[in-house]
Biopython code that builds the backbone (N, CA, C, O; Angstrom):
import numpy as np
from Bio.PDB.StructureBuilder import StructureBuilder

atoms = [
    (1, "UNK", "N", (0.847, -1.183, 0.000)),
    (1, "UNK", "CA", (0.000, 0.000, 0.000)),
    (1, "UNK", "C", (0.890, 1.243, 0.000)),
    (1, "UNK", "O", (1.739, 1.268, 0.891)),
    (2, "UNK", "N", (0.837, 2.426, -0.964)),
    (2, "UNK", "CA", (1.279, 3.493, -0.910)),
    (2, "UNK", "C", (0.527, 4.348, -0.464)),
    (2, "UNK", "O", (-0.699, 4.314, -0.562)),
    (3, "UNK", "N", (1.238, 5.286, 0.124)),
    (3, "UNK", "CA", (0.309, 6.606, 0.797)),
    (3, "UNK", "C", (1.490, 7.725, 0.657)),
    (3, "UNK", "O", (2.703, 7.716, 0.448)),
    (4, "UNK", "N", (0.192, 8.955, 0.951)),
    (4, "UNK", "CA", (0.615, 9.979, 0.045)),
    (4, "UNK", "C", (0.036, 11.310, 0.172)),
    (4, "UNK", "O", (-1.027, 11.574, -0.390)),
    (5, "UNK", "N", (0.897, 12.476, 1.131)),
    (5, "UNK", "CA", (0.180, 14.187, 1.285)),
    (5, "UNK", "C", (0.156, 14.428, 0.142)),
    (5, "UNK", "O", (1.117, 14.399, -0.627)),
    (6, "UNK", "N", (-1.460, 14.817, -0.213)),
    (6, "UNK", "CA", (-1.738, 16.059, -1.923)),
    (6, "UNK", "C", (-1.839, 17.145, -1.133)),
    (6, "UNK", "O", (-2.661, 17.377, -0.247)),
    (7, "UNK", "N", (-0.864, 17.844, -1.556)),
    (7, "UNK", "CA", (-0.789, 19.477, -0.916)),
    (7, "UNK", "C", (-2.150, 20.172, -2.432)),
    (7, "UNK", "O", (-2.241, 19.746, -3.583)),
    (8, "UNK", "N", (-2.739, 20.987, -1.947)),
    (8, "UNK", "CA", (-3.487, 21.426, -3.046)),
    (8, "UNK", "C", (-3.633, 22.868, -2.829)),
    (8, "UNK", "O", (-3.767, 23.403, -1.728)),
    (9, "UNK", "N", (-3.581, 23.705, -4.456)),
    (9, "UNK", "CA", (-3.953, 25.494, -4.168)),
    (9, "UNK", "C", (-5.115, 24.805, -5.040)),
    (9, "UNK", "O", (-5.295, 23.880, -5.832)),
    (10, "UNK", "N", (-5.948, 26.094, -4.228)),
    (10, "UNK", "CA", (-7.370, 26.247, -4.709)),
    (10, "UNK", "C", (-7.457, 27.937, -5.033)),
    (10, "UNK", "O", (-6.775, 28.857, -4.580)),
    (11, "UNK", "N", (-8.813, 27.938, -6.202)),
    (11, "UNK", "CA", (-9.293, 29.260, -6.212)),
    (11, "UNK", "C", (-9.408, 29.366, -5.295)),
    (11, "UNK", "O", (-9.519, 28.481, -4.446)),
    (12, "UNK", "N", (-9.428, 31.464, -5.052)),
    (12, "UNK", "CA", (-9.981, 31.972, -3.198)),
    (12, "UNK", "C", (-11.268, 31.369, -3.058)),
    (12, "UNK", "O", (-11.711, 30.532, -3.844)),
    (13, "UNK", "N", (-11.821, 31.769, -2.125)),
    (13, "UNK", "CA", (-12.885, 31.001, -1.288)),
    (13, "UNK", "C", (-13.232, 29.781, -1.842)),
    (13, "UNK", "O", (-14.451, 29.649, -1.729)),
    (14, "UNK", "N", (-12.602, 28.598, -2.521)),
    (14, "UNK", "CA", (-12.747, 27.462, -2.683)),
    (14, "UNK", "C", (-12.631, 26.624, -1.528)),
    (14, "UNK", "O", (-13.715, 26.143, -1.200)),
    (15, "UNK", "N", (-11.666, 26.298, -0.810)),
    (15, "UNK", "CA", (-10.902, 25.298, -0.078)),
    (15, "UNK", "C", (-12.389, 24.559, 0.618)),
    (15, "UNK", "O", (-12.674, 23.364, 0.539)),
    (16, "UNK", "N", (-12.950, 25.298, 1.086)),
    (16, "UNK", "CA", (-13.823, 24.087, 1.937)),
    (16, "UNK", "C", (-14.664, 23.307, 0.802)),
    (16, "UNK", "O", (-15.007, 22.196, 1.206)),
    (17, "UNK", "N", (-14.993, 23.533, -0.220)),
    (17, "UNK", "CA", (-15.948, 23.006, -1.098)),
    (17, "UNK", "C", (-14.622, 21.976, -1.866)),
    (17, "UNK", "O", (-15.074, 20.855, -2.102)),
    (18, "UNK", "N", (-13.151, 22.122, -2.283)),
    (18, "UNK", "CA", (-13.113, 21.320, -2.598)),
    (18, "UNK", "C", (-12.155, 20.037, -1.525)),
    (18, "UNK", "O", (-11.470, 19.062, -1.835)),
    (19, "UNK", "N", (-12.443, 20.494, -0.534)),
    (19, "UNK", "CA", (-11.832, 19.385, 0.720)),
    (19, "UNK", "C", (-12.833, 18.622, 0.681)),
    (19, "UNK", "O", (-12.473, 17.450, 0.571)),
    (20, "UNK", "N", (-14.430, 18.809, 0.740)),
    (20, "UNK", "CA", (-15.456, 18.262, 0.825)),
    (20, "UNK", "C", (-15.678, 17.727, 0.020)),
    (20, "UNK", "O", (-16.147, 16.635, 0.342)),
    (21, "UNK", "N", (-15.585, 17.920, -1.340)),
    (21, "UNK", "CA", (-15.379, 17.230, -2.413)),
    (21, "UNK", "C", (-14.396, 15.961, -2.828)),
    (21, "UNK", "O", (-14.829, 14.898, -3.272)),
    (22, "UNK", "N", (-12.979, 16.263, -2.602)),
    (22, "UNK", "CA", (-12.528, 15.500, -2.458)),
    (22, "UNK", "C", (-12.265, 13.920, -1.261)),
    (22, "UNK", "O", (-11.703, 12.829, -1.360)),
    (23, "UNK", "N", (-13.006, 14.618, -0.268)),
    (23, "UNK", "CA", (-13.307, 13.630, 1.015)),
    (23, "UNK", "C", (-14.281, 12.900, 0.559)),
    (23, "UNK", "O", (-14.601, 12.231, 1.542)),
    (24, "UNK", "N", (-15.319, 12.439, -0.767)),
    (24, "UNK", "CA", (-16.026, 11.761, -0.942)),
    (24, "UNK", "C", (-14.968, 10.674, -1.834)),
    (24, "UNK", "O", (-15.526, 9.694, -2.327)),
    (25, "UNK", "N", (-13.967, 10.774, -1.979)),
    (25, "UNK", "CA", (-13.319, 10.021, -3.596)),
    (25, "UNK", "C", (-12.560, 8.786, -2.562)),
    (25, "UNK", "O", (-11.917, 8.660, -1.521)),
    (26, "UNK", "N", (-13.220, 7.937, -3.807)),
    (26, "UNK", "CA", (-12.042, 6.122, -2.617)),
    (26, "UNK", "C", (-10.843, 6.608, -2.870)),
    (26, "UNK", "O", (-10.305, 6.974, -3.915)),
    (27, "UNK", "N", (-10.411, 6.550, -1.490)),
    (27, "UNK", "CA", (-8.943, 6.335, -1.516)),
    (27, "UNK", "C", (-8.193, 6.821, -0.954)),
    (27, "UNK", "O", (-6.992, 6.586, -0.820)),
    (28, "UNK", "N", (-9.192, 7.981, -0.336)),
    (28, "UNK", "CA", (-8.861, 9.383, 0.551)),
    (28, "UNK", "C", (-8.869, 9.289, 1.389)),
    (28, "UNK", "O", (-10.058, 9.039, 1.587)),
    (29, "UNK", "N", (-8.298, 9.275, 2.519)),
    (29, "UNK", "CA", (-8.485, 9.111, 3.966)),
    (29, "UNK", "C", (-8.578, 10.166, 4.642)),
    (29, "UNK", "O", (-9.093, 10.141, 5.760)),
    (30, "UNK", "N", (-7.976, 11.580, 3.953)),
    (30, "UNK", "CA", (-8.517, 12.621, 5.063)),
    (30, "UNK", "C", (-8.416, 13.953, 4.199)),
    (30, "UNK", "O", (-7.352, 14.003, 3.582)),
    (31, "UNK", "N", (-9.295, 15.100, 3.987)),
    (31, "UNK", "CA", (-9.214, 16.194, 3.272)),
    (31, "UNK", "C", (-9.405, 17.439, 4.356)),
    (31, "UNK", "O", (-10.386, 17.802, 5.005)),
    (32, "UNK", "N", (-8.543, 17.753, 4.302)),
    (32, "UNK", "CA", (-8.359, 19.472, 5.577)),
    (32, "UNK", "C", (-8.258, 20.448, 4.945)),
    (32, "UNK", "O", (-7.352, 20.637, 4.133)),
    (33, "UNK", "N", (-9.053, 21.143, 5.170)),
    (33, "UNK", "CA", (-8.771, 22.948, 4.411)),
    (33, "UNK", "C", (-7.896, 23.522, 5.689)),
    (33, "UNK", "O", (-8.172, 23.395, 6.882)),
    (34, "UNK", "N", (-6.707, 24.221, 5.069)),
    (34, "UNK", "CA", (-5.815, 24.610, 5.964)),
    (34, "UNK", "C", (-5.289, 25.980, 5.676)),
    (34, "UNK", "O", (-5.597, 26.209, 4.507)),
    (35, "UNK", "N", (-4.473, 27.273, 6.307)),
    (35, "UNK", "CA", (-4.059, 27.731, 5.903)),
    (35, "UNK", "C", (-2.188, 27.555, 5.832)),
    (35, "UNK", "O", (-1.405, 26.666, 6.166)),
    (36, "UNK", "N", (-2.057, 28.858, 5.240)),
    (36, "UNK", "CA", (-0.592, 28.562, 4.036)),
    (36, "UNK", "C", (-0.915, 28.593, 2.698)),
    (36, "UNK", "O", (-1.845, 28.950, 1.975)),
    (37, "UNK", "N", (0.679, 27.863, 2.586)),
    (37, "UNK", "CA", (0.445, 28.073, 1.017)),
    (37, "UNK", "C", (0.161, 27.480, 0.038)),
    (37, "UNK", "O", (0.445, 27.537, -1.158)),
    (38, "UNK", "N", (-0.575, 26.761, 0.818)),
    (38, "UNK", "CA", (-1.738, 25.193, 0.168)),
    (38, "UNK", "C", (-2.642, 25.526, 0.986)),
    (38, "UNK", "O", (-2.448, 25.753, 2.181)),
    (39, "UNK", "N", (-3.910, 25.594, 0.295)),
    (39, "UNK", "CA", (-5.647, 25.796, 0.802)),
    (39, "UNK", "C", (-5.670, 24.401, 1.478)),
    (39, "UNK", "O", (-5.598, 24.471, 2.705)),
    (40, "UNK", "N", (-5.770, 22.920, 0.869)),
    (40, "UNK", "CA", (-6.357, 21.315, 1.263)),
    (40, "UNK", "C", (-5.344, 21.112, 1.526)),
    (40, "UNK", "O", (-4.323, 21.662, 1.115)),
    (41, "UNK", "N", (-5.477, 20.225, 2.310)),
    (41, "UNK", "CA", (-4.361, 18.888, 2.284)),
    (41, "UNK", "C", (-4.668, 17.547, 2.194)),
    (41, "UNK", "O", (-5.432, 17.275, 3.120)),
    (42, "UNK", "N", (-4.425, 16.551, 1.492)),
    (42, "UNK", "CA", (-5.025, 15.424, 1.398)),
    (42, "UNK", "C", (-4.076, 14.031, 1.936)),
    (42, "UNK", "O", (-2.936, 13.660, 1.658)),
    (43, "UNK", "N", (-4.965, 13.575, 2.680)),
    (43, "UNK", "CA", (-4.084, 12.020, 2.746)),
    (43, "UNK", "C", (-4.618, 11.005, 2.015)),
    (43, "UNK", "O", (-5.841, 10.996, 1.880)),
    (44, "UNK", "N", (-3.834, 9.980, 1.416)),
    (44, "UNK", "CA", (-4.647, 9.257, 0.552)),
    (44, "UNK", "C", (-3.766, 7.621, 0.702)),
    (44, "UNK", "O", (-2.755, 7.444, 1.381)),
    (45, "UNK", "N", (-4.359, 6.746, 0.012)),
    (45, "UNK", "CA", (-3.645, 5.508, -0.167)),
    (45, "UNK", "C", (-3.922, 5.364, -1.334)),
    (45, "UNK", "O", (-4.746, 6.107, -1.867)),
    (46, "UNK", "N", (-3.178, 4.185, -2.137)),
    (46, "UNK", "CA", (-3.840, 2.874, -3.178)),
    (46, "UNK", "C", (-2.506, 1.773, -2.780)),
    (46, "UNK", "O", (-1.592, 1.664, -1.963)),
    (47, "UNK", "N", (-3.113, 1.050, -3.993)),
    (47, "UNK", "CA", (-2.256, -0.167, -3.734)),
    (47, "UNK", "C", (-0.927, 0.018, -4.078)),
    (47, "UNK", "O", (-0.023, -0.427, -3.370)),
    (48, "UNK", "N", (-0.646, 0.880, -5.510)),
    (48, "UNK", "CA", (0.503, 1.092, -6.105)),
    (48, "UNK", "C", (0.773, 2.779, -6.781)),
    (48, "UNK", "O", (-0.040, 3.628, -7.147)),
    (49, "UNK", "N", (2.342, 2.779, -6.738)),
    (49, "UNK", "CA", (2.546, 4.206, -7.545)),
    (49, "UNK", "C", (1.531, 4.725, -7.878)),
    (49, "UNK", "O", (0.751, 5.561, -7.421)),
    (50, "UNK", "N", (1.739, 3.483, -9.663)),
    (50, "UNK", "CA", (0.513, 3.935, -10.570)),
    (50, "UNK", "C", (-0.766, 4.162, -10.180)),
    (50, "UNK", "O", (-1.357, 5.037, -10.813)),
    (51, "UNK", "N", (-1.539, 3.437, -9.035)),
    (51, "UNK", "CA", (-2.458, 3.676, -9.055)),
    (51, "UNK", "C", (-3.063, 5.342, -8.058)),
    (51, "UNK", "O", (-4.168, 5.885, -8.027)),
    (52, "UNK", "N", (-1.786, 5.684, -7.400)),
    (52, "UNK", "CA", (-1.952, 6.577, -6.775)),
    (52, "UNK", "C", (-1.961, 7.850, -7.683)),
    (52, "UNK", "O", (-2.622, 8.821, -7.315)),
    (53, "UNK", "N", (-1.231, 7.891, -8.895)),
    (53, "UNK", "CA", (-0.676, 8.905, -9.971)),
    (53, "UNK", "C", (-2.162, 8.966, -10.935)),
    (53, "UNK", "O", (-2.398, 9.940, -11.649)),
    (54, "UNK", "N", (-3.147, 7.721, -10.828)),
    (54, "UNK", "CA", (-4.131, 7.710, -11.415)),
    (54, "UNK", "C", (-5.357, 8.105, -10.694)),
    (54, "UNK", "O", (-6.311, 8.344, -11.433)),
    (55, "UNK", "N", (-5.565, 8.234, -9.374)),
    (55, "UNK", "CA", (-6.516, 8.837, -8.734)),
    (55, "UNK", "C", (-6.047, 10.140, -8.513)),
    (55, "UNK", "O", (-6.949, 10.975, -8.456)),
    (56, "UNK", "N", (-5.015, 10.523, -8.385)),
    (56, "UNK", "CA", (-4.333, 12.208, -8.184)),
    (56, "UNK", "C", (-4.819, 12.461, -10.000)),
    (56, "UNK", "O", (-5.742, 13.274, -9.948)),
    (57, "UNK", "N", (-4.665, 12.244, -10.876)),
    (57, "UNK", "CA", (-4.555, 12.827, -12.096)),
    (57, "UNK", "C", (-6.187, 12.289, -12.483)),
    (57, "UNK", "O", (-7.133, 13.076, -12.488)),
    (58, "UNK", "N", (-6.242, 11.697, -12.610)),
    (58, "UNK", "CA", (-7.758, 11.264, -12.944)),
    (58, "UNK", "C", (-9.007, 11.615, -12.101)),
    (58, "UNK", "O", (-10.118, 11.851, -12.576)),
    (59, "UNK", "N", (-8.687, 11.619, -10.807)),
    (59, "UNK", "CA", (-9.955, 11.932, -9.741)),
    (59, "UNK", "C", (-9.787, 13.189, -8.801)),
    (59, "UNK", "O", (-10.679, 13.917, -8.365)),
    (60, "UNK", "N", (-8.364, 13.270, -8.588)),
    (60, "UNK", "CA", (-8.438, 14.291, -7.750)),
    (60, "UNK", "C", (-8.744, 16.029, -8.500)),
    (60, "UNK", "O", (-9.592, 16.906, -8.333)),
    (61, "UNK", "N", (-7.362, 15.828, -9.472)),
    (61, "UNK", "CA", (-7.533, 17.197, -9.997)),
    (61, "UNK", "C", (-8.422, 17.434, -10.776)),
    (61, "UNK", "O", (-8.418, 18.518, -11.358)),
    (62, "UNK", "N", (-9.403, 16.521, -11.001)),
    (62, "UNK", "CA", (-10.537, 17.244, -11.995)),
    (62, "UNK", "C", (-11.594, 17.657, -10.813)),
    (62, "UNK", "O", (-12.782, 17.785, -11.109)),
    (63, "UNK", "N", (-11.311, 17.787, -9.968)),
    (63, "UNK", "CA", (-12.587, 18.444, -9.034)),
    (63, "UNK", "C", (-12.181, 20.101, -8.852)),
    (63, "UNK", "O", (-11.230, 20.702, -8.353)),
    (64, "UNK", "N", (-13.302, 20.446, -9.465)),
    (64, "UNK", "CA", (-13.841, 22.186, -9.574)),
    (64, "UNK", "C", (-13.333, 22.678, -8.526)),
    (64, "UNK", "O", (-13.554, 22.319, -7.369)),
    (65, "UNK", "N", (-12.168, 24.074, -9.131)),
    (65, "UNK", "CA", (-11.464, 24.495, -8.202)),
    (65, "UNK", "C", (-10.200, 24.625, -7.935)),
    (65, "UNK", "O", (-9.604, 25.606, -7.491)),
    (66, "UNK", "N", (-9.704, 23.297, -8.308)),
    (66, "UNK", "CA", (-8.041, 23.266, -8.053)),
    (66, "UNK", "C", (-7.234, 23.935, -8.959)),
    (66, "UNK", "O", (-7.708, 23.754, -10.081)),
    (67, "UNK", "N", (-6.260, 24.609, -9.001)),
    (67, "UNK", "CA", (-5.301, 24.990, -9.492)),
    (67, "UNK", "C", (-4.327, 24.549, -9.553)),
    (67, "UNK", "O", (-3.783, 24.653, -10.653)),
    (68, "UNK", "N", (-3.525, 23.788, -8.398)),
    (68, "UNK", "CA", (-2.284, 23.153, -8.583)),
    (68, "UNK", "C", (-2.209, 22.027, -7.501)),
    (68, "UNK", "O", (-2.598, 22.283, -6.362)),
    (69, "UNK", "N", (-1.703, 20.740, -7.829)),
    (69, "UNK", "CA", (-1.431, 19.833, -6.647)),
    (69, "UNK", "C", (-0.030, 19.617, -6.447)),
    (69, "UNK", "O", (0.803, 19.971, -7.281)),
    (70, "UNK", "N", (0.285, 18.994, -5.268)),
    (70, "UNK", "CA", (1.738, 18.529, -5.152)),
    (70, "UNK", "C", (1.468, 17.564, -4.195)),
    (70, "UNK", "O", (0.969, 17.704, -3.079)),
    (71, "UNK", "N", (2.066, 16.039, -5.067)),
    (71, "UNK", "CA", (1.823, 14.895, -4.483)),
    (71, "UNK", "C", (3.074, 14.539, -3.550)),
    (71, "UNK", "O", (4.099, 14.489, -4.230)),
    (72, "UNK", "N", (3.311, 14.255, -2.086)),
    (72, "UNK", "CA", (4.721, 14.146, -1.343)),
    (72, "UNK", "C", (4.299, 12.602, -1.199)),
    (72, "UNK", "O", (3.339, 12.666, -0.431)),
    (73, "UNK", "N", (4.486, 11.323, -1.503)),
    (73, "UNK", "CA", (4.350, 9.830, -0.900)),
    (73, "UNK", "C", (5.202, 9.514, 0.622)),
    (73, "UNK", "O", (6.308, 9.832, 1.060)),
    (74, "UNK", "N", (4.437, 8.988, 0.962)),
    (74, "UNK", "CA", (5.033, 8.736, 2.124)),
    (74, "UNK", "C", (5.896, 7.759, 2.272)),
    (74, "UNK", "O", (5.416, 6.633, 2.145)),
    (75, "UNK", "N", (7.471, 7.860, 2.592)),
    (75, "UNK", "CA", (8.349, 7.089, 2.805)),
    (75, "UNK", "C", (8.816, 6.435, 3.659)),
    (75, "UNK", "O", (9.349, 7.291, 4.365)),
    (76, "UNK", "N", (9.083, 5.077, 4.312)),
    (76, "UNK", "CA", (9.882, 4.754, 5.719)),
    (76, "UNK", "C", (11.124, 4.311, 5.456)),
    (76, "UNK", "O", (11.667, 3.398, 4.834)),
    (77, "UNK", "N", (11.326, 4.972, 5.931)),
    (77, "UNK", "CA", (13.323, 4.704, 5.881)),
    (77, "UNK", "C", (13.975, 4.077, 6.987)),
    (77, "UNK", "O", (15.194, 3.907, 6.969)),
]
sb = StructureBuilder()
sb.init_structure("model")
sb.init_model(0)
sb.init_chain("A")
sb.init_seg("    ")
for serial, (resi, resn, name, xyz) in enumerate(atoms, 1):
    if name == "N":
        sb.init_residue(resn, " ", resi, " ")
    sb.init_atom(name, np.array(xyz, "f"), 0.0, 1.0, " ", f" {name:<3s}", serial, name[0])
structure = sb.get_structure()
């Protein structure tokens, strides 16, 4: 299982509509509107890379609103 912070900018007064939005999508485990210099923050899983690169590109960023993501995976070293 991979997991993985989506730092996200949103249009202004977006962030809560698309945290809420995105907190409905499998795979997500947690969507926070925050401040800084990322509106959301997302925690997420899948099984693999690819499949994480395919719910970030396929599911996440097409929800109304976003402007830019930045995917960090989570590593144990």
């Amino acid at each position: 299982m991979v997991q993985a912070y989506i730092l996200i900018q949103t249009e202004v007064g977006k962030a809560t509509a698309v945290a809420q939005s995105i907190a409905k999508i499998a795979g997500v485990l947690q969507a926070e509107d925050v401040t800084g210099p990322y509106d959301v923050i997302v925690r997420a899983e899948a099984e693999t890379v690819d499949d994480l690169g395919r719910l970030v590109v396929a599911q996440i960023q097409q929800v109304e609103g976003i402007t830019r993501t930045l995917t960090c995976p989570v590593v144990h070293l």
